[in-house]
Each structure stands twice: as structure tokens, then as C-alpha cells.
N, C-alpha and C positions, 0 to 999 in steps of 0.2 A: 383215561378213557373209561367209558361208563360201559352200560350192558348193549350187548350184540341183541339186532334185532334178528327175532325167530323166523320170519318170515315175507315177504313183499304186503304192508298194509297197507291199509287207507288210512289217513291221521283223521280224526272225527273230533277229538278234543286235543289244545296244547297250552301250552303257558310256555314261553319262551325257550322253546324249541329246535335246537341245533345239532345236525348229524355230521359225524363224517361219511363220505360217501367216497372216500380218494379210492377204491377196491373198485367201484361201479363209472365213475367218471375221471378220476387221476385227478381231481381236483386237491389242492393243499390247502383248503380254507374252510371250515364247514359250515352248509347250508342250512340254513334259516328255512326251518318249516311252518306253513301256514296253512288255513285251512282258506279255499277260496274256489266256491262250485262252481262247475262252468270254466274254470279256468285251464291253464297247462295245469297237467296231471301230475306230472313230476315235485310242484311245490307242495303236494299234502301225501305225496306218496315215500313209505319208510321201503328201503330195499333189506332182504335176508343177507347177512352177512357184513350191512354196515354198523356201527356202532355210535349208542347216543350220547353226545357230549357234554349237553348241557339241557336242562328243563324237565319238561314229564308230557305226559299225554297217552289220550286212550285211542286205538287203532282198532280195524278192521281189518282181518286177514283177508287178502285177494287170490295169494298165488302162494303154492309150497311146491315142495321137490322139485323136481325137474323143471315145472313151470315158472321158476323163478327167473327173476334178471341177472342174478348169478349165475344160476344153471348155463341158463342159454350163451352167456360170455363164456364158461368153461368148455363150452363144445366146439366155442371157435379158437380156442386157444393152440396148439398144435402141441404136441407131445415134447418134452424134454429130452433131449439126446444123452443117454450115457455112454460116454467112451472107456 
């Protein structure tokens, strides 16, 4: 596994570019990012707290803290029950 990404970007630059995203969509395969304007947003967008598995590329931070797509899935998560 390679390095976690810091924050929700925008992919601006990549060279063969593969994240896991299984944290954000439960996917076990990881997706192929690309860069393609106009298009669904999801294929050139990096999520905080996924991790890069393979290529490189330069990004634009969009969202931190709270405003993240992690944040907002942790607020709908419901609390852990300890017995």
C-alpha cells in the first residue's frame, strides 16, 4: 500500500494512476484515475483517507476537515456499542 491521501483533490496531473478507495465505496479493486473535464467527477477526484497504489500525480486540494467524503460517511456511521 503506498501513501494516504491528505485530503479530497482534484487530480490535475497522473501517469498511471490507481487508488484504493475500498474505505469510501467498499470497492476491492482499485480505481483507475483519470483526468477528463466535464466529465463524472469521481474519475479525477482523490478522497482523504484513501491510499495510492500504484503511479504518481499532482492534485488540487478541494475539501479538508469535516468537509471531507470521509467526514460526512463518519457522521452517518452510528456509534459502536460497548457492553
Amino acid at each position: 500500500m503506498g501513501d494516504m491521501v491528505p485530503a479530497d483533490s482534484q487530480v490535475v496531473y497522473e501517469k498511471n494512476l490507481f487508488v484504493d478507495e475500498s474505505l469510501i465505496n467498499g470497492e476491492s479493486f482499485p480505481s483507475k484515475k483519470i483526468i477528463k473535464k466535464g466529465r463524472i467527477r469521481e474519475i479525477n477526484t482523490l478522497y482523504y483517507h484513501t491510499f495510492i497504489n500504484s503511479g504518481e500525480c499532482y492534485a488540487k486540494v478541494i475539501k479538508t476537515g469535516n468537509e471531507t467524503a470521509y467526514a460526512k460517511l463518519a457522521r452517518f456511521t452510528p456509534p459502536k456499542r460497548i457492553h
